[in-house]
Short mmCIF file of the C-alpha atoms (twelve columns), coordinates in Angstrom:
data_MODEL
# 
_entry.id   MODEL 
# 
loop_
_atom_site.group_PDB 
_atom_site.id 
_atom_site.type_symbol 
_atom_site.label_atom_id 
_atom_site.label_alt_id 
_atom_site.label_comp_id 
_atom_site.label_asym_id 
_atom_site.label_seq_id 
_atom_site.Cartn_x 
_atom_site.Cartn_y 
_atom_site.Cartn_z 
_atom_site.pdbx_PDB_model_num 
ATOM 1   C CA . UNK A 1   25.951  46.644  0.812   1 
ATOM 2   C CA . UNK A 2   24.639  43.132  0.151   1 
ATOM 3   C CA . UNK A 3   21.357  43.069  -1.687  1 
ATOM 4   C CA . UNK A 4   18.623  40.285  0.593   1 
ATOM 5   C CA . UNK A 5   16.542  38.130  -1.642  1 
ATOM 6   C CA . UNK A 6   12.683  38.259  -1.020  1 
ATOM 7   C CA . UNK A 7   13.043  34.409  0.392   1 
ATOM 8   C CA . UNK A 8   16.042  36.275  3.138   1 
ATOM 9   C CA . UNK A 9   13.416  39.412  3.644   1 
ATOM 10  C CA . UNK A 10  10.675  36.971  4.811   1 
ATOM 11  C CA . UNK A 11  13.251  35.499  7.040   1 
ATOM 12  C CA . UNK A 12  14.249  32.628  5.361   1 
ATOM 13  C CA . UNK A 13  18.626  31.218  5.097   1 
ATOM 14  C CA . UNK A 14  20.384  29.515  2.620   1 
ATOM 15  C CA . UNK A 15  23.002  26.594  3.301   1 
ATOM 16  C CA . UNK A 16  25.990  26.054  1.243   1 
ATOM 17  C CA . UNK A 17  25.775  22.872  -0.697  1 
ATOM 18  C CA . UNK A 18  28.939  22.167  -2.265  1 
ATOM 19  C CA . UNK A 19  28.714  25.087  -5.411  1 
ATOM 20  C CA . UNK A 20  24.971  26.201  -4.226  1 
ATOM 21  C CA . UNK A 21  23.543  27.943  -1.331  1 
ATOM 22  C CA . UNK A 22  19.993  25.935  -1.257  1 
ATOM 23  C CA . UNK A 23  17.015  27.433  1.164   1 
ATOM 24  C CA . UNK A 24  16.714  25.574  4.144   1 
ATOM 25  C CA . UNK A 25  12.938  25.043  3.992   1 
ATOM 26  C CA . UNK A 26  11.023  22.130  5.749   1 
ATOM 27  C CA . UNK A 27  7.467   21.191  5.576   1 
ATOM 28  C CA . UNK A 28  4.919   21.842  8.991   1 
ATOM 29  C CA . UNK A 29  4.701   19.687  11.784  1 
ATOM 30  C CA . UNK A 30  1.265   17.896  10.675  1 
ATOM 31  C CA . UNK A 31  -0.926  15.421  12.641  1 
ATOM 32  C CA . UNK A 32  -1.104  11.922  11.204  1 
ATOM 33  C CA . UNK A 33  -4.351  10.853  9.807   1 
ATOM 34  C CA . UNK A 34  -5.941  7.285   9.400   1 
ATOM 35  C CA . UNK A 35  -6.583  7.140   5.739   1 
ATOM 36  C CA . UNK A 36  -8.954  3.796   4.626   1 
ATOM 37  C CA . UNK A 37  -10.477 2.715   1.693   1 
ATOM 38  C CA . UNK A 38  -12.643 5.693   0.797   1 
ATOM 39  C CA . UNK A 39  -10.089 8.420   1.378   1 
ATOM 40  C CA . UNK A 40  -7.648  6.363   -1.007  1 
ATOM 41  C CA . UNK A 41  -10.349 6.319   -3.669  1 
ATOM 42  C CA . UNK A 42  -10.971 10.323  -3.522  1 
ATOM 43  C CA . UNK A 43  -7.657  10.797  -3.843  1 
ATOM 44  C CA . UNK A 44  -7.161  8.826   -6.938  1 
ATOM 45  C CA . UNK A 45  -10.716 10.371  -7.729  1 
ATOM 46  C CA . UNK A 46  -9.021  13.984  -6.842  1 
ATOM 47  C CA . UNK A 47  -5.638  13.083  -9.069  1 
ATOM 48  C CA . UNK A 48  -7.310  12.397  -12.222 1 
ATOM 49  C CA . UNK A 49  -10.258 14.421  -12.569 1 
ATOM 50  C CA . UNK A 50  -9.604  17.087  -10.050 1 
ATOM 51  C CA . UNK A 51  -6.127  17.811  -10.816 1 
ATOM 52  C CA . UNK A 52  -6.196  21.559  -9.612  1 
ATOM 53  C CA . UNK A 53  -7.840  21.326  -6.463  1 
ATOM 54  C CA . UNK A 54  -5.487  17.753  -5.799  1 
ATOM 55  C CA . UNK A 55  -2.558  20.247  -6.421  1 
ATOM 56  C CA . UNK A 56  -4.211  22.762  -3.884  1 
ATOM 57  C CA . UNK A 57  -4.602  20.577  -1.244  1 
ATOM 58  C CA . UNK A 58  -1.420  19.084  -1.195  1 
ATOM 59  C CA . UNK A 59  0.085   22.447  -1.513  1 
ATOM 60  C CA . UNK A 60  -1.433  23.911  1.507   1 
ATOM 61  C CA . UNK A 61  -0.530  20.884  3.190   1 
ATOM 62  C CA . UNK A 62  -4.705  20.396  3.667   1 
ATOM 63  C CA . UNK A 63  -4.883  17.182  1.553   1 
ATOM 64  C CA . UNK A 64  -4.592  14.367  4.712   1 
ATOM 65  C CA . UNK A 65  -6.724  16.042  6.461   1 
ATOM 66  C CA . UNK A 66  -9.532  16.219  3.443   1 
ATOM 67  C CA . UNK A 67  -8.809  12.526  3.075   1 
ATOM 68  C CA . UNK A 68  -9.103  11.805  7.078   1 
ATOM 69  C CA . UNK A 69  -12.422 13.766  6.923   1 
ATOM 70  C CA . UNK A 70  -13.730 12.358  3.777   1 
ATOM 71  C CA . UNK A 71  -13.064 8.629   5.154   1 
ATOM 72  C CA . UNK A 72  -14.415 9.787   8.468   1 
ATOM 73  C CA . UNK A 73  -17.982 10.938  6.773   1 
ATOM 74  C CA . UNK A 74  -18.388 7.844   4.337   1 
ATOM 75  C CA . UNK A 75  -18.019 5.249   7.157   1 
ATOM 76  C CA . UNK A 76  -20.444 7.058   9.442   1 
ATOM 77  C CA . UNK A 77  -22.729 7.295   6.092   1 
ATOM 78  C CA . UNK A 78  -22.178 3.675   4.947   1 
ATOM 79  C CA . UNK A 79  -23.320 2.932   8.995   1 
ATOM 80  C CA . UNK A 80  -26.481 4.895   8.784   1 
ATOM 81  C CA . UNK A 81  -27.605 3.752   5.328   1 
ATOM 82  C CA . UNK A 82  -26.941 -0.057  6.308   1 
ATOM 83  C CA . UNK A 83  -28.724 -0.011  9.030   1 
ATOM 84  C CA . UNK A 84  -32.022 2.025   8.039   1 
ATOM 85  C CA . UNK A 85  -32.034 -0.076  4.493   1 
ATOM 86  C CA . UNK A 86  -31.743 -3.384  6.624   1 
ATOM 87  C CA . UNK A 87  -34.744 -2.062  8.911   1 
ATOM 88  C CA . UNK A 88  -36.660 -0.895  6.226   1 
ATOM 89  C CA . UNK A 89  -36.121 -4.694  4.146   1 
ATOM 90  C CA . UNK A 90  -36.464 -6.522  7.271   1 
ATOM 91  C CA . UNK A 91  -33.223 -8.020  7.634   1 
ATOM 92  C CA . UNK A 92  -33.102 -9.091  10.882  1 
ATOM 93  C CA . UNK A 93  -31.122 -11.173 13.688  1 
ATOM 94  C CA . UNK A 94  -34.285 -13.328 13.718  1 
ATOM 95  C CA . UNK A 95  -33.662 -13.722 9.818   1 
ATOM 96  C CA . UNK A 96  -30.109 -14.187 10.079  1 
ATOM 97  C CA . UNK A 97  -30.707 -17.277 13.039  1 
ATOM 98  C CA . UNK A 98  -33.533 -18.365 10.581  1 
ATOM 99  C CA . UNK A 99  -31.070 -18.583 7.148   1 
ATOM 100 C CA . UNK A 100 -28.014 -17.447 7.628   1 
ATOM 101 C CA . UNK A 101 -27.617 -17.671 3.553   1 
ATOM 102 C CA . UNK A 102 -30.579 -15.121 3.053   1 
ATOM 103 C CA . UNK A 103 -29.681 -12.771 5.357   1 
ATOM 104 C CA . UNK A 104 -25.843 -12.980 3.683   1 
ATOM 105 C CA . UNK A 105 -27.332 -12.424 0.796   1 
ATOM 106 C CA . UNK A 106 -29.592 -9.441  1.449   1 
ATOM 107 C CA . UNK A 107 -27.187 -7.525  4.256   1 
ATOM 108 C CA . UNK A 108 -24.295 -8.018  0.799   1 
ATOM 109 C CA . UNK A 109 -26.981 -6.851  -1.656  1 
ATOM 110 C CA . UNK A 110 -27.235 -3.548  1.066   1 
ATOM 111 C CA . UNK A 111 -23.738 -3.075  1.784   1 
ATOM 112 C CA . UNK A 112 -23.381 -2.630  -2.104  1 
ATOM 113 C CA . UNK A 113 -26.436 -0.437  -2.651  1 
ATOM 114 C CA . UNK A 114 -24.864 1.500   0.628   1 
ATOM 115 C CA . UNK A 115 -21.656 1.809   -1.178  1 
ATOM 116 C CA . UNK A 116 -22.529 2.906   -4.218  1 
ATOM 117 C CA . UNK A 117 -24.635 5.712   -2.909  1 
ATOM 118 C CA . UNK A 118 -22.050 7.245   -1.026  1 
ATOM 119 C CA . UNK A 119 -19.249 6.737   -3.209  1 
ATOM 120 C CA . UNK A 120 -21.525 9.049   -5.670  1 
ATOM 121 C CA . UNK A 121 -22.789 11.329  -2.839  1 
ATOM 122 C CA . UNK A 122 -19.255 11.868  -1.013  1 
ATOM 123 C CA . UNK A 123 -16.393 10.420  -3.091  1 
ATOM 124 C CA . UNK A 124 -16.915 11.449  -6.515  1 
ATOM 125 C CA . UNK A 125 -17.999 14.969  -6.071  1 
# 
């Protein structure tokens, strides 16, 4: 009586590959995920100082998704904190008809400050 490997027991097959019998094993169906600026910098974040919890993702087939999600939260939080810093400085449409220099300046000055809050709030965490 042939003896089944674990791998057969669970239900997996083999194929014959020239000399080898190699496990026929694919990856899930997964949904495709729009992955932008942010997500690309956690995951270079996630590679080099998060090595075990990079390897995790990926392995559990979780890491797109964690990208997607992270992107996803940064833009709506780069939205928010434009907008209620640009209220709060006064940088206005009747500023930007006014100078359209200044309010370059200022709404790139916020955009930066934005940034840099939530790549340290969301990103690198």
């Amino acid at each position: 009586m042939e003896q089944k490997t674990i791998f057969e027991q669970l239900g997996g097959t083999y194929s014959q590959q020239g000399d080898y019998m190699l496990p026929n094993l694919t990856l899930p169906d997964t949904k495709e995920y729009v992955i932008g600026k942010y997500g690309h910098m956690r995951q270079r974040y996630l590679k080099k100082h998060r090595p075990i919890l990079y390897t995790n993702l990926l392995t559990s087939c979780k890491l797109s998704e964690h990208l997607a999600d992270i992107e996803e939260e940064c833009s709506e939080r780069m939205d928010s904190l434009v907008k209620a810093m640009a209220k709060q400085e006064g940088v206005t449409e009747a500023l930007k008809s006014a100078d359209q220099m200044a309010w370059v300046r200022r709404m790139n000055n916020i955009r930066n400050r934005a940034e840099e809050i939530v790549l340290n709030e969301i990103v690198y965490v």
